[in-house]
C-alpha positions in Angstrom: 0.0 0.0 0.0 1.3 3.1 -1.0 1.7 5.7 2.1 0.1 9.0 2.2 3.1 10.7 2.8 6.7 9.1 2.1 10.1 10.8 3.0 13.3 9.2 2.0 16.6 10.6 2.8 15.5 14.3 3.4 18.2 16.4 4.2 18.0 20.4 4.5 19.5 23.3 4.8 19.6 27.2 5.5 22.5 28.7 3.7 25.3 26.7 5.0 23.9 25.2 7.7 22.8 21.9 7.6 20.0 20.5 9.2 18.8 17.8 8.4 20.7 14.6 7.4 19.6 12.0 5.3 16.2 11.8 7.8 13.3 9.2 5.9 10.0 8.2 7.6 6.5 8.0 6.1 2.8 8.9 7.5 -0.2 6.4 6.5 -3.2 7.8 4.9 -5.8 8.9 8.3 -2.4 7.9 10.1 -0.6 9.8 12.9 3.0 10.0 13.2 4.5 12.3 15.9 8.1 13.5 15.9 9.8 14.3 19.3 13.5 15.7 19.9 15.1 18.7 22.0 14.5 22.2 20.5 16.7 22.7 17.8 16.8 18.3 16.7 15.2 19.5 13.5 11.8 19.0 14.0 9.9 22.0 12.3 12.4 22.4 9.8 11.0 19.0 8.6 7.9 20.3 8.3 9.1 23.2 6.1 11.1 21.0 4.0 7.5 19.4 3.3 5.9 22.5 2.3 8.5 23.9 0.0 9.7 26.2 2.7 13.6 25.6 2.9 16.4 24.0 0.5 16.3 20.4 0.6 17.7 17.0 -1.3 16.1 13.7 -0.9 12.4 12.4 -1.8 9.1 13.7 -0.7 6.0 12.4 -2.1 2.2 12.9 -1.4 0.4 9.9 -2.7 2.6 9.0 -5.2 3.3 11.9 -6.5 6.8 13.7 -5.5 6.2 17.3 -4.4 9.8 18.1 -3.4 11.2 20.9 -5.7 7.4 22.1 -6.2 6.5 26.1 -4.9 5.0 26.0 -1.4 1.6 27.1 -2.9 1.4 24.0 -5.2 1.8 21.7 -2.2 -0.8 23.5 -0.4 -3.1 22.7 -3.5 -2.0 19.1 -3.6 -3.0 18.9 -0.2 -0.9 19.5 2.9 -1.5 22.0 5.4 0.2 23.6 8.2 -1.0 24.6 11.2 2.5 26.4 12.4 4.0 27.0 15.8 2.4 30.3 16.6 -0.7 29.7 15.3 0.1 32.1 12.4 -3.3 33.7 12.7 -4.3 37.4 11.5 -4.7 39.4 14.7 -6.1 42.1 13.2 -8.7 40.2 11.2 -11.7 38.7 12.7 -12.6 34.9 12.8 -14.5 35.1 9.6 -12.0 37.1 7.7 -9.6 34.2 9.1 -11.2 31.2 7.9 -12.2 32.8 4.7 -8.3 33.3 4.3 -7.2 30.3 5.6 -9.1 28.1 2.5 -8.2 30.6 0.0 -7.0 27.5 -2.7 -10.8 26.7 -2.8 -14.0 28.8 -4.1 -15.2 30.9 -1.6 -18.9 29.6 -1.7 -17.2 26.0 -1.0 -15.3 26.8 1.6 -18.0 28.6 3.4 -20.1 25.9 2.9 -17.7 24.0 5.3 -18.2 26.6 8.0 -20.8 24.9 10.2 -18.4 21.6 10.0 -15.6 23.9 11.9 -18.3 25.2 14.3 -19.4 21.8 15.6 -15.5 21.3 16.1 -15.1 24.4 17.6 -18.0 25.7 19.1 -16.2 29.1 20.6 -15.6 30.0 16.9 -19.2 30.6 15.8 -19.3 32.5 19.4 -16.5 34.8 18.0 -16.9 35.0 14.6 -17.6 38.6 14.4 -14.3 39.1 16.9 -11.0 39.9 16.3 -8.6 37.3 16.2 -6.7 39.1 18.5 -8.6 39.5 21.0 -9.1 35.5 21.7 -7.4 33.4 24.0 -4.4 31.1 23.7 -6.7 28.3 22.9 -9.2 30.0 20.5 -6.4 31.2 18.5 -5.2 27.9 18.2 -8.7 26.4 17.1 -8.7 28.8 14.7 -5.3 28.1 13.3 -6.8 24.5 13.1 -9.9 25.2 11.2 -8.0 27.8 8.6 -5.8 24.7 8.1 -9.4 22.1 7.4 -11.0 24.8 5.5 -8.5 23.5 2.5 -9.4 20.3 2.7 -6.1 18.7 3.2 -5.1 14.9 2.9 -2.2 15.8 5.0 -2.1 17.9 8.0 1.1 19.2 9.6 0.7 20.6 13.4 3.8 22.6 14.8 3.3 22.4 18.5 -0.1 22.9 19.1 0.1 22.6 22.7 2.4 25.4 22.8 2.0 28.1 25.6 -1.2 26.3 26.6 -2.8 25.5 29.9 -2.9 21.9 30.5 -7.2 21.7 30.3 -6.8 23.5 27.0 -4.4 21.3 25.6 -6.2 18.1 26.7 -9.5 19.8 24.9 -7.8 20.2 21.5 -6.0 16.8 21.4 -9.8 15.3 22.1 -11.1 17.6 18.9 -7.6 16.4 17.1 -9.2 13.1 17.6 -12.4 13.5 16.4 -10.7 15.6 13.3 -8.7 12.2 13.0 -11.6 9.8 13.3 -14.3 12.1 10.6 -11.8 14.2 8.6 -9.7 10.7 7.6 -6.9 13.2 7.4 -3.3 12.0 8.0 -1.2 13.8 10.7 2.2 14.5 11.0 2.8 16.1 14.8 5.6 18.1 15.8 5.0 18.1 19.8 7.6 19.4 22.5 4.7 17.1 25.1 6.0 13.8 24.1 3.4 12.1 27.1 0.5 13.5 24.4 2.1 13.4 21.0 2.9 9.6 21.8 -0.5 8.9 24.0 -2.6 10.5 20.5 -0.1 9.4 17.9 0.2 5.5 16.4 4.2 5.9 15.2 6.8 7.9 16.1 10.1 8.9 15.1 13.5 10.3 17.5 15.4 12.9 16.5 18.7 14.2 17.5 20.5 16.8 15.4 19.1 16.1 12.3 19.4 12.2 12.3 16.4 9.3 13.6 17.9 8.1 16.1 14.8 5.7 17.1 11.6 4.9 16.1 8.9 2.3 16.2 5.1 2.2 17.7 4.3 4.9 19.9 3.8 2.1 22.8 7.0 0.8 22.3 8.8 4.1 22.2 6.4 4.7 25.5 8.1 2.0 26.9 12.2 2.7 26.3 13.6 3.8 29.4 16.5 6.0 27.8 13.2 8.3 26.2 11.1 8.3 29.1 14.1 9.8 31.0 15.1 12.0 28.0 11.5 13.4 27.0 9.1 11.9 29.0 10.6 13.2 32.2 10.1 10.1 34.5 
């Protein structure tokens, strides 16, 4: 079976500096694979290196089809979106204005069509909708960052650590929405998550890295279960 998303000996680059090297892995179609490492192991630079957003070599390919080389909007249109550390919303926009940006690859009357989809995922949104995005909390700013990404549509989407600056109620909130979005959307995810007790508890696989190189992977309950990660990144 051919996977959703296949990576084979990415490595990347800004300028000089290397980044990655020689990393492959692959994501299932409605699969979710979560990569874990210290700050600075290369983590989101893999995700930019998926969308077209730094140099790379190696093979990328969505269903098939290789989309390395391609311009960052063609991926989008292929399918991949990214929900980026930082949410990446507009602040001075308000929740519509947001969304309606957010699935500007599609015709607007489609993409509002899918509106009341996002509102049954994220309630608070149709409460705000009228709001400025920058008036809304940690959390709301992140479920809107999450609906802009679903408003495309995507067979693939990337989340930058969505947990990021997050109470720990809020975070257990999204990850049970992320679930649902899973289950319904039939979306694969590829998770980039500082909380490896959650990225590993909601994802199937997982993947190690350490300055640019896997340095482990396997099933999320046997990575769980290694003693060197659980002191490393799981704290116990």
């Amino acid at each position: 079976m051919t996977a959703l998303l296949e990576v084979k000996d990415l490595h990347a680059a800004y300028g000089e500096t290397r980044v990655l090297h020689g990393i492959s892995f692959s994501v299932q179609s409605s699969g979710v694979v979560a990569l874990l490492g210290a700050n600075g192991a290369g983590k989101t630079t893999t995700l930019r290196a998926i969308c077209g957003a730094v140099r790379t070599s190696g093979t990328i390919t969505l269903q098939g089809q290789r989309i390395d080389g391609k311009q960052t909007e063609d991926i989008v249109r292929l399918g991949v979106a990214q929900v980026p550390e930082g949410r990446g919303t507009f602040m001075e926009l308000t929740v519509e204005e947001n969304m309606k940006l957010g699935a500007y690859t599609r015709p607007a009357r489609l993409a509002t069509e899918d509106f009341p989809r996002m509102f049954d995922y994220f309630p608070r949104l149709k409460e705000r909708f009228r709001q400025q995005a920058g008036t809304l909390s940690g959390g709301e700013q992140q479920m809107l960052a999450i609906a802009r990404a679903l408003l495309l549509r995507p067979k693939l989407l990337l989340l930058d650590e969505p947990s990021f600056g997050l109470a720990p109620l809020i975070v257990q909130e999204i990850f049970q929405i992320l679930r649902r979005i899973r289950d319904e959307e039939k979306v694969g995810i590829l998770l980039v998550e500082q909380n490896a007790a959650i990225a590993l508890a909601f994802a199937e696989e997982a993947y190690v890295l350490e300055t640019g190189r896997i340095v482990m992977s396997g099933t999320s309950a046997a990575i769980m279960q290694d003693e060197g990660i659980r002191r490393s990144y799981l704290g116990y």
